[in-house]
N, C-alpha and C positions, 0 to 999 in steps of 0.2 A: 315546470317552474318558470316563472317570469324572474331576472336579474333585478333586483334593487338599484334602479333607474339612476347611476351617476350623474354627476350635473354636466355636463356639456363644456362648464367655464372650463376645466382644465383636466389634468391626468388622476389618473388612478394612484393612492397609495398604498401603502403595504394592507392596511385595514382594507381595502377593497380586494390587496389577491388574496387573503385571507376568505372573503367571502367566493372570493372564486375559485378556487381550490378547493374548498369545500365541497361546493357548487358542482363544479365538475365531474369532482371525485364520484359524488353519487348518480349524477346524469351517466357517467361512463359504468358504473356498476350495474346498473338500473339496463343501460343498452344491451350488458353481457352477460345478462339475464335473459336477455329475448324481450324486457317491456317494450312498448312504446312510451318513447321519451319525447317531450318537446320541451325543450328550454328558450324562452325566450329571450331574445338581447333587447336593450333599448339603452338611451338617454332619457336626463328631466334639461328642462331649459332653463332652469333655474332663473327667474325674472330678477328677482335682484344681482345676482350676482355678476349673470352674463350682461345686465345694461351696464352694471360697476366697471368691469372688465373695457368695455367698448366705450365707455365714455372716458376714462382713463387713454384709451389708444386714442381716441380722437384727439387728445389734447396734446399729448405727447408727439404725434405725427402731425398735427396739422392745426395744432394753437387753437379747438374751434370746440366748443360748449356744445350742450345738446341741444340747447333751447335756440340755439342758433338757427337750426335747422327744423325744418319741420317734422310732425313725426312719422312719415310717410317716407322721409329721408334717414331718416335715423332706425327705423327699422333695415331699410335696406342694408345699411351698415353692418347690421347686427345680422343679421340672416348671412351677408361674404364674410361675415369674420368665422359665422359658425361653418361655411363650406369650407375655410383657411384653415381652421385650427379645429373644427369639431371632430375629427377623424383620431385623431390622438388614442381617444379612450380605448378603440376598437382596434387597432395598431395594437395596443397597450393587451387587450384580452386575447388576442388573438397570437400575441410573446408565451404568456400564460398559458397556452392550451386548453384557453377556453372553447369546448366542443358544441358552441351555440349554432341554434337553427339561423343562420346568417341571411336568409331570406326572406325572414318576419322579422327584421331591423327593423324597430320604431324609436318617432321622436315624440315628446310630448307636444312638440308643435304640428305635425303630422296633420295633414286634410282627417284621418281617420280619429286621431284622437282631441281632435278641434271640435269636430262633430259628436263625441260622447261628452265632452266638456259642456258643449250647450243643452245639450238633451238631458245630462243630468242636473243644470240648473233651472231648466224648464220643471220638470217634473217636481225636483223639489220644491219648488215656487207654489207650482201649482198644489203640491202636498199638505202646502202651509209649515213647509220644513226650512221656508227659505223666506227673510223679510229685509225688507233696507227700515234703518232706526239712527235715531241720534243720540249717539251713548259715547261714555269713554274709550276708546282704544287703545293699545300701544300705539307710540308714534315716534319713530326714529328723523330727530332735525335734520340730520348729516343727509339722510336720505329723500326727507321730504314722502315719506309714504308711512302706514301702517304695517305691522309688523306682527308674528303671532308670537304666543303666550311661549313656545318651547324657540321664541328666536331672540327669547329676555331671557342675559342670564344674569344671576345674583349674587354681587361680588359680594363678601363678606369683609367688612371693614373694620377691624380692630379699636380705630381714634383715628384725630387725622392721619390724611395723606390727601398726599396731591398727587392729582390726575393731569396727561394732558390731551383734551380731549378735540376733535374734530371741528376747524371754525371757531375756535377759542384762542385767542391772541398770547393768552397765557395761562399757567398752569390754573388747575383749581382746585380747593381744598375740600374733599370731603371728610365724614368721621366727626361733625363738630354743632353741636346744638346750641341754636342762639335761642338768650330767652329775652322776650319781647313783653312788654308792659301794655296794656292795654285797659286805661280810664275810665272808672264809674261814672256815667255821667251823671252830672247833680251834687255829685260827691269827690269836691277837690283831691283829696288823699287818697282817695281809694282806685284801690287797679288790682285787674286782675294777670297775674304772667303765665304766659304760655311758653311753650320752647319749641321749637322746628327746625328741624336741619334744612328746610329749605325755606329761607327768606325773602328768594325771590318771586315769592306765591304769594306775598302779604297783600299784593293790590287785587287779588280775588279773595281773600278772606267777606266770607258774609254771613258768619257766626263766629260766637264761641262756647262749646259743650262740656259739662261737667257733668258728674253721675249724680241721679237725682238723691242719694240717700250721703253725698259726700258734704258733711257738717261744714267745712270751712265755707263751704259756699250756699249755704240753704240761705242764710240774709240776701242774698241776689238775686234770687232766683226771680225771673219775671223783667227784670231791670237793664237796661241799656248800655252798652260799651261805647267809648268811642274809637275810632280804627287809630292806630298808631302813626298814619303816612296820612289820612284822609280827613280826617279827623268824622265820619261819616257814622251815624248813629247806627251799630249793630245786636242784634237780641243774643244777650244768655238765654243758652237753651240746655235742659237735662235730658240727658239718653243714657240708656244704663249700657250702652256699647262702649263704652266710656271708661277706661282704668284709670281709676281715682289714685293706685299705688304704684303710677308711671307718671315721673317728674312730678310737677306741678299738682296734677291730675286735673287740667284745665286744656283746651285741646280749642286752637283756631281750626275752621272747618272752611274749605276749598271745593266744594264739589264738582268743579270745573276739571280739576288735576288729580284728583288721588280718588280712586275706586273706593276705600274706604268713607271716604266723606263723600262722596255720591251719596252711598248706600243713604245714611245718618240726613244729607241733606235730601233728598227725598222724604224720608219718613217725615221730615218738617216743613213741608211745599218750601226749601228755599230756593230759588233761583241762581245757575252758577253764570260766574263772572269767568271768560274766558280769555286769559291773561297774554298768554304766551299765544305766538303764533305759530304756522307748520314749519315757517324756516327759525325757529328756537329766541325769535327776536322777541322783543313786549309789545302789545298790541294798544292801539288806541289809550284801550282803557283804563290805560295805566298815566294816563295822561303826557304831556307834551314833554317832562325831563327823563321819562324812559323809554318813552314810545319810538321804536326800532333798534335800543340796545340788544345786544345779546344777552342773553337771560343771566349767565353768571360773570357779566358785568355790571349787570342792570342790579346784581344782590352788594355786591360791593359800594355801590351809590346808597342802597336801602339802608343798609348799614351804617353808613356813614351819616344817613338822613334820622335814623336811629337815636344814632349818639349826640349830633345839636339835637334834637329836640327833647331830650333825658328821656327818651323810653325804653332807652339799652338796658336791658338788667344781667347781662353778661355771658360767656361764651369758654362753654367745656367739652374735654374732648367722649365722644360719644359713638358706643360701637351701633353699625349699622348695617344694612343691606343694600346694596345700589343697586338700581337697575340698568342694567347695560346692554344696549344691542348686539349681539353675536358678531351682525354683518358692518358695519360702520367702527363701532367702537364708542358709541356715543351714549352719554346718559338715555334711556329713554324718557321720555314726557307720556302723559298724558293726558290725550286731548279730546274733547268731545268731539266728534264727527259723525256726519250720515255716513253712513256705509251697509253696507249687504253682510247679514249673519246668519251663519245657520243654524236654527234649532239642533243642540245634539244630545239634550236633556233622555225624548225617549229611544232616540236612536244608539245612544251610549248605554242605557241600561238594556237594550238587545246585546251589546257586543259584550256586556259583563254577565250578563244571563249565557253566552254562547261558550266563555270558558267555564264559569261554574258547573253546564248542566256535564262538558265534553265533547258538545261537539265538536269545539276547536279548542286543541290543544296547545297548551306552553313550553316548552322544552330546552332549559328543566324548567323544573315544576314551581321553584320559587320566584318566577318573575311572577307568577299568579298573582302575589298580592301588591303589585307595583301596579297591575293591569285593573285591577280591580279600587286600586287607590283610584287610579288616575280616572278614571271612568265614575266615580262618585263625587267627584268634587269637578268633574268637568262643568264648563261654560260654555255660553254661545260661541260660536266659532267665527269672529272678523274674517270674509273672504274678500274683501276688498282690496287692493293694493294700488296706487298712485303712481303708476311705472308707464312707462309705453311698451315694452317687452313683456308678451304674455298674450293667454286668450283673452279677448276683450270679453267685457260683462254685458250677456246678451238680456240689455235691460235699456231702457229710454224714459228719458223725461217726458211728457205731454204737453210743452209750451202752450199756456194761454196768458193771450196777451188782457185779457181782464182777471187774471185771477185775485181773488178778493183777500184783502190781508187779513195774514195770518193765519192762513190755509197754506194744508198741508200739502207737499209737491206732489201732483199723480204721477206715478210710476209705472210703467208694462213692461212683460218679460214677456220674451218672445224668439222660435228658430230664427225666423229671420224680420226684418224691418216690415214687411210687408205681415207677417203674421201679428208682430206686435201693435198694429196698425190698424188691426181686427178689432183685436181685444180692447184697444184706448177707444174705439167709435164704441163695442157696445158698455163700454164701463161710463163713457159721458155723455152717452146717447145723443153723439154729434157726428156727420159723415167722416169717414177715415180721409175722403180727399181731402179736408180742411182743417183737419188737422197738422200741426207742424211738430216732428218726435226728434230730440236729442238723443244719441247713442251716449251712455257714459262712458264717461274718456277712460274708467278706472280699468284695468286688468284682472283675475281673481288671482288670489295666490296660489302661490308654484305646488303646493299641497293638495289645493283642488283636482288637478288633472294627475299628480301623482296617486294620491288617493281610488284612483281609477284605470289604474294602468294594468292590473289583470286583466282587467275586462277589455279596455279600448287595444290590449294590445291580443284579443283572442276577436278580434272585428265587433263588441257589441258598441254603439245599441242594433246596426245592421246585417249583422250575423250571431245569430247563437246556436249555432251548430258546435262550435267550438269549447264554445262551455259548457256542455252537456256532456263531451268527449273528454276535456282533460278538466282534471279538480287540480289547481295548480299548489305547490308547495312551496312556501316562501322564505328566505333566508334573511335574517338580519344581522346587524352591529348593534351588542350593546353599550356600546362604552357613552352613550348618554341614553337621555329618555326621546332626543331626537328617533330615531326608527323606532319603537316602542310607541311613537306619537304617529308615527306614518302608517304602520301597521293597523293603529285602530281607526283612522280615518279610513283604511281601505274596507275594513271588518264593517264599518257605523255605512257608508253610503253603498258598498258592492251588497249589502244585505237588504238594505231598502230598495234601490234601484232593481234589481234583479231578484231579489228571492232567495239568493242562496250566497254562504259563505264564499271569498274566496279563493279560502283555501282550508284545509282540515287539520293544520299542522306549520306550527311555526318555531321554527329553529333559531334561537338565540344566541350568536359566540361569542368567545369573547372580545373584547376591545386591545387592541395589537398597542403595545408600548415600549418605549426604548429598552436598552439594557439597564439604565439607571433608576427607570419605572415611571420615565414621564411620560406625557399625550404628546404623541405626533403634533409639532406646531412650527408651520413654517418661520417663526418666527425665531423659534429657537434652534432651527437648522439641524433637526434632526427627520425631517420628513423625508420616506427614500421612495424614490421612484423603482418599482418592479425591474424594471428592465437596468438599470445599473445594477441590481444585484446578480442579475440573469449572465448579462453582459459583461462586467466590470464596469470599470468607469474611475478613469484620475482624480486626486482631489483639484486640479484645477476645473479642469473639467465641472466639477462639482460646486466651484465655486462664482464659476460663471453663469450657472443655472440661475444661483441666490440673484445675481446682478441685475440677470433678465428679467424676474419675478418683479412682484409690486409693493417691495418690504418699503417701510420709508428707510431715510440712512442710518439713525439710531437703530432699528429692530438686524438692518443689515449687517455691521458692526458686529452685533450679538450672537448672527446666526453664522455669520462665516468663521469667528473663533471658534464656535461650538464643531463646525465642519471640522478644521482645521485639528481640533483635540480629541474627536470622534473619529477620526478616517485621515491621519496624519501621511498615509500613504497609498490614500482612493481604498477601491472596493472591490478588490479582486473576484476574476468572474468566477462563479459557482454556479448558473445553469439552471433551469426552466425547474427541471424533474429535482433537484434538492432545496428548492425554494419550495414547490408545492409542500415536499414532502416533511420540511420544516417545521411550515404551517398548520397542515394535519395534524402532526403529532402533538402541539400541542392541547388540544382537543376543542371540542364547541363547548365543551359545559362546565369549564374549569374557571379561575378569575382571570383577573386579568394577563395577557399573555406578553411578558417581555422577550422580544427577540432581539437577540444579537448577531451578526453578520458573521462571528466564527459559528455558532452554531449552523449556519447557512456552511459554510463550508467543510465543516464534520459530515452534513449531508451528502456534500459533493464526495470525499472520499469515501463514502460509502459504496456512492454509483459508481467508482472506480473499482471498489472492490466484487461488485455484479458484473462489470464489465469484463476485469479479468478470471471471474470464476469462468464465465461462458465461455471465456477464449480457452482455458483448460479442457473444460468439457467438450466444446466442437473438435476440439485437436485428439482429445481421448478418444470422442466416435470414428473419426476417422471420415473418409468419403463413402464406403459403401455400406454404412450401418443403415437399417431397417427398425425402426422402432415400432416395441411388439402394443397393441393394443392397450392400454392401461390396466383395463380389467383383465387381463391374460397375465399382467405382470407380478412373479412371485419373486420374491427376494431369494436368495442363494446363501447370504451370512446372515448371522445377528446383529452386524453392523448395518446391513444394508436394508433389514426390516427395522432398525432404528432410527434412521434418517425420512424410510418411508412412513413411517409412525409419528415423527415429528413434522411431517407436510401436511399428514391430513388434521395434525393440530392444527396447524398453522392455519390451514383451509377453516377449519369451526372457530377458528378464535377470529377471523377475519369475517367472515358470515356474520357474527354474531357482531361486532361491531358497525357495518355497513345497519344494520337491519337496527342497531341503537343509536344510528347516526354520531356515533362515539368513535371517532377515524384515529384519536391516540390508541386505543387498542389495537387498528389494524396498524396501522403505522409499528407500534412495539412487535407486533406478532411476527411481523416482516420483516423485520431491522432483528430481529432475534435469531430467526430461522436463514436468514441469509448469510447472518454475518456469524452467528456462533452458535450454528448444529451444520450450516452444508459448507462453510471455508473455515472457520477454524477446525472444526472435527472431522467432518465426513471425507473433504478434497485431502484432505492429508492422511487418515487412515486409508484412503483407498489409493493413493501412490503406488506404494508395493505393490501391492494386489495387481494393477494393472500392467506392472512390467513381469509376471509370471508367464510363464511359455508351455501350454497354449495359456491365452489371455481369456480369464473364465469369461463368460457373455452376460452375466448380470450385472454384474456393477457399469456398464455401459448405459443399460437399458435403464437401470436405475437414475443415475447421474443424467442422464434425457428427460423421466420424468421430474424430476428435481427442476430441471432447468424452464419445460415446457409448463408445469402448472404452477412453478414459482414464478416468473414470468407472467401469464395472467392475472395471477392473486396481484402483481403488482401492478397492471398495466391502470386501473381506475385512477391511482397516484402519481406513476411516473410514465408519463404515458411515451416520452418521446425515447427513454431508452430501451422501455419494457418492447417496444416496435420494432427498433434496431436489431436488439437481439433476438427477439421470435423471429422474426423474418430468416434469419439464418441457420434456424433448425430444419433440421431434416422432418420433411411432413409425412404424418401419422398413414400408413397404408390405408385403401377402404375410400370412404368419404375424402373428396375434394376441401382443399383445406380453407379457411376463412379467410379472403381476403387480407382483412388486418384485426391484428388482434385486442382491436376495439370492437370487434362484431363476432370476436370469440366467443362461447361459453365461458363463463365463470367459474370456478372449481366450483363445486358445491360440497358440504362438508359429511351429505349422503352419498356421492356418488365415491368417495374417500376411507370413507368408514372401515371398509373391511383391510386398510393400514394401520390402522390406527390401534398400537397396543400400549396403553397408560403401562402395566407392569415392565413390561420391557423396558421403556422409557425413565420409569424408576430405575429400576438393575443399573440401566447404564449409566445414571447419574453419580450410583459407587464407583462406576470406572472412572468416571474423571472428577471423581475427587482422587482417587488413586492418582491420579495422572496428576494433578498437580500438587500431590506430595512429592512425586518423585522431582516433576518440575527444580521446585523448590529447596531439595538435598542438593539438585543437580547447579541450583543457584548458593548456595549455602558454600559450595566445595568449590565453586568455579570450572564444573566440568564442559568446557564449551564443546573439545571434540571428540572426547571419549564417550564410548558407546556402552556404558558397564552395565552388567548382567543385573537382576530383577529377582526378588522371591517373596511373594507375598504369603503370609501365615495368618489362620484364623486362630481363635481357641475352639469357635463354634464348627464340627462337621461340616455341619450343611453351608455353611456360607461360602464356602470353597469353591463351589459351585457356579456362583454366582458371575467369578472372574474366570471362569473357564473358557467360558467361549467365547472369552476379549481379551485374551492376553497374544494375539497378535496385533491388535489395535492400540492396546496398551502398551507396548512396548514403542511402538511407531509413535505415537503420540505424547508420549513422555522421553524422545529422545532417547531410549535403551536398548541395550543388546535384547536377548533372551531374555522373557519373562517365565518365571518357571512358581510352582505353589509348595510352599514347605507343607507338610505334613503336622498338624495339630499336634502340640508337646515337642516336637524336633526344637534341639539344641540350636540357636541363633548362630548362624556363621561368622567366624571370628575375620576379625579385619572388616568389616561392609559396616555404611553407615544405618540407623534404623530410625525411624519416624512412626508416630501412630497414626494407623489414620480412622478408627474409632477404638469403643474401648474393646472392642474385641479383635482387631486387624492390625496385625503391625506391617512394617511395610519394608524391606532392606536392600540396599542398593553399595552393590561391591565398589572397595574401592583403593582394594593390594594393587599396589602396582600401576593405580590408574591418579595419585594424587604424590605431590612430593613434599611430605610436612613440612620440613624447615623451608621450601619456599613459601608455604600457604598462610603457615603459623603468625608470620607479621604483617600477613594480608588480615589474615581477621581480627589482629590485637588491633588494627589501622580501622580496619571498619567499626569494633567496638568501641575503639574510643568515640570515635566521630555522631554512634548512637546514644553514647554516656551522655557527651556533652548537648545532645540535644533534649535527653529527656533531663538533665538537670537545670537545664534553661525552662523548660514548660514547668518544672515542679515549681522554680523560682518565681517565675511571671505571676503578675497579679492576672486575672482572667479578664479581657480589654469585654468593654458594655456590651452587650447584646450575645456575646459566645454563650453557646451554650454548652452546661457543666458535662454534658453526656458527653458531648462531642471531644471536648475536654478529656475524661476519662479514658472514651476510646483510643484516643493516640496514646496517653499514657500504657495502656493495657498492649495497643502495637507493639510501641517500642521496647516494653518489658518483655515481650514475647521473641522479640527476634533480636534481642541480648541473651536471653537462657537459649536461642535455638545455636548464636556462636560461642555460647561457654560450651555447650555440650559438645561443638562439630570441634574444639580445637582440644577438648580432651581428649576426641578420640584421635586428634591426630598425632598425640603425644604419645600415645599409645600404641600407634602404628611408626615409630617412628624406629623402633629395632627391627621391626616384621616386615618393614619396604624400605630397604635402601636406596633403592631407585626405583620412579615412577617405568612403567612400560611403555612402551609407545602406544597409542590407540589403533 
């Protein structure tokens, strides 16, 4: 498996040990197995974010811009800040027990994967998979570069609201359709109205389209407009792309800015006017009273240029969709630009033919049609980006200095300068020495070289030895269509470049969210770094983090309250192995997963209660115990084949989950068998037993294997205690033991099987329901220290049977003297209380002399009131929104039940109250 390449700019959060816990869990099962495993670590460089990051510190530390410096300097920058601070992440996986091959560390800036970055834009070039073109892009002002399709996201806007947005002096209003008049020419009175929520476009308007079957307008058709700001003669034109039963049904056409009127102006050779510039200003040609405003300045003046000239026709609120940059926070634009794209038209219907036919699998199975959306409606893919952090695009201009206008720039792609150098002499049939080549300054995006990171990080395009050897498996996050987007890039170019998938299998989890169910956002100051929860960590502490960070002071403000009401008292440490194990259990294929920090901590007292079972069991073997063979080991009691019947479950229910990549099952199978079949039942039935003199020798031997293959089932999970304690078992005679018990064997639930008896395991589940009837008289009556004697009665013969060979266990475990079986039809002994515990088993537990009525009698009238008054409050309550009625019911039906259980316990102590005059001692 290769890691899902974090960005570099900063740390890991919980969504990432999510994926590394995961990760691990199966790399360590996979080892304890005997596979060979290679897990790869790496980083992404993430070009925007990590230049974001560094031009930010430059400004802060040293008042100094980027452009200030050259970019030869400005890298340098960037390269000490990533030796500064890039180590964090691996710090951070390395808290986690992440079991990564640490010596195949890659970066995407990497000599190694710099070199498949060009190699696979050569080949695609030369495939005809790869073209530079002057077409629309995303284009983020804030940033000054393009941007891709999954880094726009779209806010949905109800009516206005105001934004405030990057470079914007003041707020701005979206949600609002202005409609715009626009004049027949020839025809004083006549106009025709459009509406736009973006006004600031009007000085690229160079049509306006109506459907050609839409009556209001067939008088027009063919007939001239004049521009509303220009007064510039523009053609009505009909296209049936055109909703006639949206506003007006009259639509100004932009082709410069909105993809959709590209489309529209193309099919009518119109010509786009490109308004806006890349830093978000007006350009030129917007003439001399906008030319350099900012864009939604520049809408405020139109408007106002609007309203003198009467062609305002008015302004309503209007739900909408905005486009926003992920990374900046800025509207995005869009602007025509050359740029480099990649064909992913047939290279996408391979990665959608790859899940359809099985080769490569989704898991589960319903992102299928996510995968398969997305792959049908994909575009050309923008690889260009305007950054200086990143691989540069190994492409060059051909300067000549007669080129004749209006020709188009030659271009060459090439490994290096000198090969592209090649290619420009035979493409213009002019010597390469006289030629003079421009390297483009652009970088590709950070997607490109992630998209390639199985590969570059197993040595190709220079080794493929490696890929022949391991078929890697990949892990993602889904809580966007962000990884779902990186996955199929990797799927679309590792399948072209190479030949083959890669990987055979992709695992989906969920997306990690607060306890209230919101998205990790640092902004709302619930993002938790691993290691505070690992560690602990003060709320100041916590809240110095916020200060350090790049929140502005408003977002700061928000996120240190949210700290402050979320973790009023920091985050108490809970430990490596109950955070992995946290995580596990909520599974990879469930929704969304909200974790909370006590549930992190239930985990911890878990591993306390492993910790002190072992300390039991090491002190029960003793120092010179011998642990006999597994396979030699027979059990002695019914109990002892009980417990060993429940490991080898444990073992096939954890098998089976590993092998479904469904780690909430092992997680439940092991949180079951540790905590309630070997410490609450088995270490407590076996007490007694092991202070008997002589001390039998199985329950020893038993209690080792418990400890020795409970311990590895758990070591994949919990790896740093499951170590601790193996380590201190006494080793298995015969074979030299395993170093650590990460290079153990792994139980297997064949090598088990012959423990494993389901009927048993039923039987015993009548004992402790037994057991906790008796529990429950014994809570009913308040017997804390009395030990009182036991007699269970069937109506049926044979089921007598059943508690026969546990009513030393059952006695121990329900806190009672003597457990003894009344005889089918036997008279009920007088004085004991009695309980059903089916319809055929009663169950009676003495209690002459062991209870003193007139103290008990106003103990229970005190608790029954206290459960009156609560179920006559719930009968009373209206049922608050969202409760559910069952749930409802159940408490009423509780508290009805354990009101008739102290009517009945205090009749019978009315009854006892002439036949015990005094309680006995215990």
């Amino acid at each position: 498996m290769c890691i899902p390449p974090p960005n570099v700019t900063g740390s890991l959060h919980i969504g990432h040990a999510l994926t590394v816990a995961i990760q691990d869990a199966l790399v360590r099962w996979h080892r304890m197995r005997g596979d060979q495993v290679l897990w790869v670590p790496g980083s992404d460089h993430a070009g925007i974010a990590t230049q974001a990051v560094v031009e930010k510190q430059l400004w802060k530390e040293r008042r100094v811009r980027r452009h200030e410096l050259s970019r030869e300097e400005f890298l340098r920058e960037v390269w000490k800040w990533k030796d500064e601070k890039g180590g964090e992440i691996c710090e951070q996986l390395r808290a986690l027990g992440a079991s990564l091959d640490w010596d195949r560390e890659c970066f995407t800036m990497d000599p190694g994967s710099s070199a498949a970055v060009t190699e696979a834009f050569v080949r695609l070039h030369k495939a005809g998979l790869l073209y530079r073109n002057r077409q629309l892009v995303n284009w983020s002002c804030a940033l000054r570069s393009a941007i891709s399709d999954i880094e726009v996201e779209s806010r949905p806007l109800p009516g206005r609201t105001e934004l405030r947005l990057p470079g914007c002096p003041t707020p701005v209003s979206f949600g609002l359709l202005v409609s715009v008049a626009f004049p027949v020419d020839g025809e004083p009175d006549a106009e025709v109205v459009v509406g736009t929520t973006r006004p600031e476009t009007l000085p690229g308007d160079v049509a306006v389209a109506v459907h050609p079957d839409d009556s209001r307008y067939t008088h027009l058709h063919g007939r001239q407009l004049r521009h509303p700001l220009t007064g510039q003669l523009l053609p009505l034109i009909t296209d049936s792309a055109v909703q006639p039963h949206v506003g007006t049904g009259a639509v100004k056409v932009t082709p410069a800015h909105s993809p959709a009127d590209a489309e529209l102006g193309a099919r009518h050779g119109l010509s786009p006017l490109s308004v806006i510039a890349e830093d978000g200003t007006m350009t030129s040609l917007c003439g001399d009273w906008l030319q350099g405003l900012h864009r939604f300045v520049a809408r405020g003046k139109i408007m106002s240029a609007l309203r003198e000239r009467g062609l305002f026709r008015g302004l309503q609120d209007h739900p909408m969709v905005l486009p926003i940059c992920s990374r900046s926070g800025d509207v995005v634009e869009y602007l025509l630009k050359s740029q480099w794209f990649v064909r992913c038209r047939e290279m996408g219907d391979r990665a959608a033919q790859a899940v359809e036919s099985g080769a490569l699998e989704l898991s589960p199975s319903f992102h299928q049609k996510n995968w398969q959306h997305w792959f049908s409606h994909i575009g050309d893919w923008c690889v260009s980006r305007q950054l200086w952090w990143g691989h540069r695009i190994p492409a060059y201009l051909v300067v000549e200095e007669h080129a004749e206008d209006g020709r188009k720039d030659c271009w060459v792609v090439g490994r290096t300068e000198a090969e592209a150098r090649e290619v420009a002499a035979e493409l213009t049939g002019r010597p390469g020495a006289e030629l003079t080549l421009a390297s483009d300054p652009d970088v590709l995006d950070t997607w490109f070289s992630s998209a390639l990171f199985p590969f570059s990080a197993l040595g190709w395009p220079q080794e493929t030895q490696d890929l022949a050897r391991f078929y890697p498996l990949s892990l993602l996050e889904t809580g966007s269509d962000l990884l779902l987007f990186w996955v199929g890039r990797m799927v679309m170019l590792g399948t072209q470049l190479t030949g083959q998938l890669p990987f055979s299998k992709v695992l989906l989890h969920s997306m990690v969210r607060d306890r209230q169910g919101r998205k990790m956002s640092k902004s709302l100051g619930n993002v938790l770094d691993p290691r505070d929860i690992i560690s602990g960590v003060e709320l100041q502490v916590l809240q110095e983090k916020l200060e350090d960070g790049n929140l502005d002071p408003a977002e700061l403000v928000i996120a240190a309250a949210a700290q402050r009401k979320d973790f009023p008292h920091g985050i108490p440490e809970c430990g490596t192995d109950a955070l992995r194990f946290t995580l596990c259990s909520h599974g990879a294929l469930g929704g969304d997963l909200h974790l909370s920090v006590s549930e992190v901590l239930s985990s911890r007292h878990f591993c306390n209660k492993i910790w002190n079972a072992l300390r039991f069991i090491l002190n029960a073997l003793g120092e010179k115990f011998v642990p006999q063979p597994a396979e030699e080991l027979s059990p002695s009691s019914p109990v002892d084949a009980w417990i060993l019947s429940c490991l080898a479950r444990t073992a096939r229910e954890c098998e089976r989950g590993f092998l479904t990549q469904e780690l909430s099952l092992v997680t439940h199978a092991l949180h079951h068998f540790w905590l309630h079949n070997l410490c609450d039942v088995y270490l407590e039935a076996v007490k007694p037993v092991l202070l008997h003199s002589p001390r039998p020798p199985g329950p020893p031997q038993v209690l080792f294997s418990c400890a020795d293959v409970g311990l590895r089932l758990l070591a994949p999970l919990m790896p740093f205690l499951a170590e601790e304690l193996w380590q201190r078992l006494p080793p298995r005679p015969g074979a030299p033991p395993a170093p650590s018990i990460s290079v153990a064997p792994y139980p297997s639930a064949r090598s088990l099987e012959h423990w494993h008896q389901p009927q048993l395991e039923q039987r015993f589940s009548r004992v402790q329901e037994a057991v906790q009837a008796l529990r429950a008289l014994r809570a009913t009556y308040q017997l804390t220290k009395a030990r009182p004697r036991v007699l269970l009665q069937s109506s049926e013969p044979g089921e007598q049977g059943l508690f026969e060979a546990f009513l030393e266990p059952l006695g121990t475990l329900g806190y009672c003297g003597a457990v003894g079986l009344l005889p089918p039809g036997a008279a009920a002994p007088s004085g004991w209380a009695q309980a059903p515990l089916s319809d055929t088993i009663q169950v009676y537990m003495e209690l002459q002399g062991l209870v003193d009525p007139q103290t008990h009698l106003p103990l229970l009238a005190a608790r029954r009131h206290k459960l009156q008054k609560q179920l006559d409050g719930l009968r009373a309550r209206t049922p608050s929104e969202g409760e559910a009625e069952t749930q409802r019911q159940q408490r009423l039906s509780s508290l009805q039940l354990e009101l008739s259980k102290l009517d009945k316990a205090a009749s019978h102590l009315r009854q006892l109250m002439d036949a015990s005059p005094s309680p006995r001692e215990p």
